[in-house]
N, C-alpha and C positions, 0 to 999 in steps of 0.2 A: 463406352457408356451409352444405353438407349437415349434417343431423343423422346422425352415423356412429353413435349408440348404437344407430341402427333397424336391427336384424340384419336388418329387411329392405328395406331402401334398398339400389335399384342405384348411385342414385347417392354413398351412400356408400360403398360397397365400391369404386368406381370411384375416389372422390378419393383413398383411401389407398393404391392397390393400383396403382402404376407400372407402366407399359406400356414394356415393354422394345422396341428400335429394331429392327423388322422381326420380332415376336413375331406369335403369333395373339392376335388378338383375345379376351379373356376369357369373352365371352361364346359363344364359337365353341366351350369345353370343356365337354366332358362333365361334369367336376368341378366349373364353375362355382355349378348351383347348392346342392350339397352344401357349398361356401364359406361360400356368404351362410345355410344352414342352422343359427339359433343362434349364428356364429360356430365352427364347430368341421366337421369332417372327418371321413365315419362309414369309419377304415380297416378295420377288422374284417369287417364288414357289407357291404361294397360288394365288388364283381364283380370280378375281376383285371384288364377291359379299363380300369378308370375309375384304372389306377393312373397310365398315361399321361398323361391330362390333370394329372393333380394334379402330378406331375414337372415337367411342363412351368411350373405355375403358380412351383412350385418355382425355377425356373431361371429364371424371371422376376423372383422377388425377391431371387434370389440367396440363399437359406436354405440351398443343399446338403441338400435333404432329399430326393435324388429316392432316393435307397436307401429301400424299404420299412421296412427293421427300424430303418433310423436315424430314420424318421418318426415311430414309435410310439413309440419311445424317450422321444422329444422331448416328444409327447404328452401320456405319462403324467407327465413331469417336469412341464409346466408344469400339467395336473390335480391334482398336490398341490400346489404351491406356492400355486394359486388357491384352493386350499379351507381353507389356510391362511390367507389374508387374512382382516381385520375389514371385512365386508360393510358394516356400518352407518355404519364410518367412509368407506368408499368412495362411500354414499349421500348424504352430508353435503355441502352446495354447495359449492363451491370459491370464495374469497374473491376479490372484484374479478371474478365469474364474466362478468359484461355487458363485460370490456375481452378477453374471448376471442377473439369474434368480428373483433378486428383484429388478432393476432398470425399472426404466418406460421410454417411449419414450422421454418422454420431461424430464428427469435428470439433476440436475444442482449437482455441485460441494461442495456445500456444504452442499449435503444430505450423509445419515449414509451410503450411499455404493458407495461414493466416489472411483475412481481409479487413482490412480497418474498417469500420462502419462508414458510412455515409456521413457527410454534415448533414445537420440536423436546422438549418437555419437561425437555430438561436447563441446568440451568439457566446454567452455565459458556456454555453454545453461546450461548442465548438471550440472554442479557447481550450479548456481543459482536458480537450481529446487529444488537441498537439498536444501539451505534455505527458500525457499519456502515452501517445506513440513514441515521443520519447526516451522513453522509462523501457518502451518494449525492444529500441531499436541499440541491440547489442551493448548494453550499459559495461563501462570499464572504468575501473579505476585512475586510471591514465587521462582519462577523461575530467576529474576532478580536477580538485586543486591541492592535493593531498602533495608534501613533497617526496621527492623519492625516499628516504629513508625510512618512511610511513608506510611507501606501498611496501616496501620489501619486509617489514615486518609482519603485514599483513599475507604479503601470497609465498613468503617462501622461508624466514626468519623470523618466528615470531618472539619477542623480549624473553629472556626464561629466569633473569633475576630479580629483584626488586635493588632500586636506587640508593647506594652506599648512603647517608647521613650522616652529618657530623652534628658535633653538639650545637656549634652555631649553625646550622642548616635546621635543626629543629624549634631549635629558637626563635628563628625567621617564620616559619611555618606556621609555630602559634602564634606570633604576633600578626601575622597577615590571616588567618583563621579567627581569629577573635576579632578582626577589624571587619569582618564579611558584609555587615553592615553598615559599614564609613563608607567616608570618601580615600582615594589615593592619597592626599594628603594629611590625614590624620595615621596612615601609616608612615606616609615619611618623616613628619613631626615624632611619630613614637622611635622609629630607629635612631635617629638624630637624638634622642635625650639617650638613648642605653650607651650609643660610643660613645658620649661624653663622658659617659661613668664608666664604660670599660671599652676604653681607646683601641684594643689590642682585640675584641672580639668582631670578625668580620660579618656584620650583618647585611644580609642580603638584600641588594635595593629591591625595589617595585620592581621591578622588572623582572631581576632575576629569579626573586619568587615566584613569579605567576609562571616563567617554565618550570622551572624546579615542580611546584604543584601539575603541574600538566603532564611530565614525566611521569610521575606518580601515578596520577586519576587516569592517564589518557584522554583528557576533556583540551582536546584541540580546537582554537574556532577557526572555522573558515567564513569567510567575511565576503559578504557581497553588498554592492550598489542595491538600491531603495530608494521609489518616490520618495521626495521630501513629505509629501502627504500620508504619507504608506498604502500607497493604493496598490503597487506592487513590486515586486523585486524584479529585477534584470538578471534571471538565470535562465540556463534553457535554452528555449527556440527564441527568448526575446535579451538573448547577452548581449547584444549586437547595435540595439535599442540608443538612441540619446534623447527622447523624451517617454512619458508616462503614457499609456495607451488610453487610461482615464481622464487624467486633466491636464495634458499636455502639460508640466512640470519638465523643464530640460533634469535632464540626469546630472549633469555638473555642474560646480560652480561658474556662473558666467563671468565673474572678475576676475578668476584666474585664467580665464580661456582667452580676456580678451589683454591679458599682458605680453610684454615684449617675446614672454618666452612661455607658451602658451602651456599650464598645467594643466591634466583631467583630472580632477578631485569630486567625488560623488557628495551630496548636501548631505546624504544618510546612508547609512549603513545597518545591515542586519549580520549577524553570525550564527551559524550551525556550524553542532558540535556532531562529528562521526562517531558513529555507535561502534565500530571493529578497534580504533585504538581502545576506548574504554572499555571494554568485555575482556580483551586481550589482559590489560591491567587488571581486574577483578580475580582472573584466573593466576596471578604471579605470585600470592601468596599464600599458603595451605590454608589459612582461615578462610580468606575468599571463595577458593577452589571448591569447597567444603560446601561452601553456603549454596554455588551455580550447580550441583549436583543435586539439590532435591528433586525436580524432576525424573531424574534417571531413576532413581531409586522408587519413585512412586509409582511409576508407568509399566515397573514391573510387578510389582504389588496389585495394581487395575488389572493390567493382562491375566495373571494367575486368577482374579477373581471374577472374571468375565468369561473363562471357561470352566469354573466350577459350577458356577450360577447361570450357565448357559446363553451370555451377554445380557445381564439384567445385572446392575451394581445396589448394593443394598443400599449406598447412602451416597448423597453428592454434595461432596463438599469444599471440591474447588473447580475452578476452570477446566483443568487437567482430565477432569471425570468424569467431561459433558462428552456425548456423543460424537460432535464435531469434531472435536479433539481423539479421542482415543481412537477412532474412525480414520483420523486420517495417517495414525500413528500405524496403526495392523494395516493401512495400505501402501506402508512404506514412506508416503509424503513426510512424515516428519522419523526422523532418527534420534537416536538417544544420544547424540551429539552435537546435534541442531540444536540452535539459539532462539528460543520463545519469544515473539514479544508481542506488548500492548501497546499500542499506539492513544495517545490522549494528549487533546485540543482546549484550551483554555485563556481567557485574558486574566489577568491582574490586577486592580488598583494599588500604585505604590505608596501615595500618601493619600491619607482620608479626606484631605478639604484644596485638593488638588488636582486637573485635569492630569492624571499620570501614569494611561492605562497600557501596557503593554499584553501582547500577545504570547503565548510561549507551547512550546507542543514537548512533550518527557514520553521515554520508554518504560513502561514497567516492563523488568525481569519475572517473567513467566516459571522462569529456571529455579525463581529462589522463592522458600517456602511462604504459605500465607501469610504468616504472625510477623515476616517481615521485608516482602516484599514491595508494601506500601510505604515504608518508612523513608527519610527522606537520603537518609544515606546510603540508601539502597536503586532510590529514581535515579536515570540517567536523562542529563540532559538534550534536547532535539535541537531546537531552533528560536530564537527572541528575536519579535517583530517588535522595532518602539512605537508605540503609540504618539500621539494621547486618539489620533484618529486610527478606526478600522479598515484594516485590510481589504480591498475591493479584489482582490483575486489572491485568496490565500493559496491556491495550489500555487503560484510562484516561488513564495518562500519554502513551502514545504518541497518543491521540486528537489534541492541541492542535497536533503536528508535522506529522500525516499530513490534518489540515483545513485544514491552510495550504497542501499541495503543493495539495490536489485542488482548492481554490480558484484555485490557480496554472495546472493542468491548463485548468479551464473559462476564463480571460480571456485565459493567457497573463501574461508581467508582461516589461518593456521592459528592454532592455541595452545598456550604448555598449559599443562595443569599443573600445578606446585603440588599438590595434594598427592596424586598417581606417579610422578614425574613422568607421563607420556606428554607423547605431541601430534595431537588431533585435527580433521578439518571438518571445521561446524560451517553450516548457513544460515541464517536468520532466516525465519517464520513470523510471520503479522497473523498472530491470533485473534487479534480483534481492533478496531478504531474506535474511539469514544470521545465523546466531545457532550455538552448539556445542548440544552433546546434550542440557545442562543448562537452556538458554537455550528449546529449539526449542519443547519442547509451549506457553510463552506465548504463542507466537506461530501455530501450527498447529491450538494445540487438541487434537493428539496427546498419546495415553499416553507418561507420561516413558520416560525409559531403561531406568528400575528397575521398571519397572509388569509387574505378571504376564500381560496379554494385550496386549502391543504392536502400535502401530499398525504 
């Protein structure tokens, strides 16, 4: 690779400086070597014939600077901007400097000689760049808390029946389905009155319903420590953690720590539910199967009509039909057995005349048609932060959701379709993040709403 900082290398002026298709030769200009001079262009000083060449050099890189006045303009602009810069920081090596030499111009991020940005000294940024790097650095399943029976349905067995029922298994089911809005104990009070009346029918405690449902849904929680303030979760680069990075809050309780037999017990806890068991269960049943294929079926309807209308669609009228989308579909990035999804950030109030606001983040299925994708038995659950206070670093909670997709992304994880009876490997795609005004700076990093210099 040329060294380009040598203002006097032809051959680096050459590697940066594109040869436009039927141009003169660079070295054929008068202005040529006034170019490689320092880096800079003596306009003041030089002769009126020598404005030619430099035009020309102009229209070669496409700068629109062949106008003299607009050239000086330009000039003196980037003359203060540079003399603004921190010199000394500019001398300073650039980290991973010896993996330059293999990046190409056009370099994306998640090629093998990646470089992590710099910190940024603020700390809000930097924080959420470790998990970041995180998320980048070879994300596995294994790495969860997923137990093995989970992964293995995931990367190599994926479930291909749905769960036998019996009568009293469904009986259970509606009684704990109608109770969604009690407490535990107004289910165990209702179980309790039915065996009195029928001794002989075995109703399923608390317990054994919520697996039983879980088997069903796939809506597994995986549970992690949490400020007692909810300022942030211990997942990640800060699992490791025994107090809060905001308000010093120890992680556990301290009276059980300071007993004979010392217990770790977290003050709070959060749960996220993995999005690969539940999608694997939506596809177990032909009705479901049925529903996660309107995608496929549309994307081929878009295609046919984006080359009969020469890629101009007559009407847009879902996600699926935005340019973005079908864009990245005809360049392969998404396949017609990839897993769409929306991502969307939201708090709650649970009661009205109550501090009782919790946090919650849901997937929409992109997969499944409009009229009823929004509906609520069609959302999949993310992650529930409790409230009544807000989250001081929400990517921690979001960390344990969005390490399970990206693990998902790198293996793939396996699906029967009930409908086809095949057996597929899909990856999830985040087609979009959504959150309201109040929601977005957690997620952006942007100035709130309310902030006096708006991003």
């Amino acid at each position: 690779m040329p060294d380009i900082s040598d203002p006097g290398s032809t051959e680096a002026a050459e590697s940066v400086v594109p040869q436009a298709e039927g141009a003169t030769d660079l070295q054929d200009c008068d202005g040529y070597e006034s170019l490689l001079d320092g880096g800079q262009v003596q306009v003041d000083s030089e002769p009126q014939g020598s404005i030619a060449p430099r035009a020309e050099i102009a229209a070669m890189l496409g700068l629109g600077l062949e106008d003299p006045s607009v050239f000086r303009e330009v000039e003196s602009d980037v003359a203060r901007q540079f003399s603004a810069l921190d010199l000394e920081e500019l001398d300073a090596p650039l980290p991973h400097a010896a993996a330059l030499e293999d990046l190409s111009l056009h370099h994306n991020d998640e090629s093998p000689g990646y470089i992590p940005p710099r910190k940024t000294g603020i700390p809000t940024i930097d924080m959420s760049q470790i998990f970041v790097d995180r998320l980048r650095d070879n994300p596995s399943l294994e790495d969860s808390r997923l137990d093995s029976d989970t992964i293995n349905h995931l990367l190599w067995e994926p479930p291909t029946e749905l769960a036998k029922l019996s009568a009293d298994d469904r009986l259970s089911i509606k009684l704990f389905l109608a109770d969604t809005n009690g407490s535990e104990k107004i289910y165990k009070e209702t179980r309790k009155a039915v065996l009195e009346h029928h001794p002989n029918d075995p109703i399923l405690s608390h317990h054994s319903v919520k697996k039983k449902v879980a088997e069903l849904t796939g809506i597994y929680p995986l549970t992690y420590d949490m400020c007692p303030k909810s300022c942030m979760a211990y997942t990640g680069p800060w699992e490791g953690l025994d107090r809060c990075k905001f308000c010093s809050e120890p992680r556990y309780d301290q009276d059980l720590l300071a007993q004979a037999k010392p217990v770790k017990k977290a003050h709070r806890m959060s749960d996220t539910y993995p999005i690969g068991p539940q999608v694997q269960a939506r596809f177990r049943s032909p009705e479901g199967a049925q529903d996660m294929r309107h995608q496929q079926g549309e994307m081929g309807r878009i295609m046919r009509e984006l080359e009969e209308t020469e890629g101009e669609l007559d009407r847009i009228s879902d996600i699926i039909k935005g340019s973005d989308f079908w864009d990245a579909f005809q360049r392969g990035q998404i396949s017609e057995d990839d897993l769409c999804l929306v991502f969307s950030m939201d708090d709650a109030q649970l009661y009205e005349h109550k501090a009782s606001n919790v946090w919650i983040y849901i997937w929409i299925l992109v997969d499944v048609s409009p009229g009823k994708r929004y509906k609520k038995k069609f959302i999949l659950p993310g992650t529930i932060i409790p409230g009544p206070m807000k989250p001081k670093h929400a990517d921690s909670f979001l960390f344990p959701g969005f390490h399970h997709v990206a693990a998902l992304q790198c293996t793939g994880f396996w699906i029967w379709d009930a409908a086809r009876k095949v057996k597929y490997v899909s990856r999830p795609w985040i087609v979009l993040g959504e959150a309201d005004a109040v929601g977005a700076p957690d997620q952006t990093g942007y100035v709130a709403h309310h902030g006096k210099m708006g991003c």
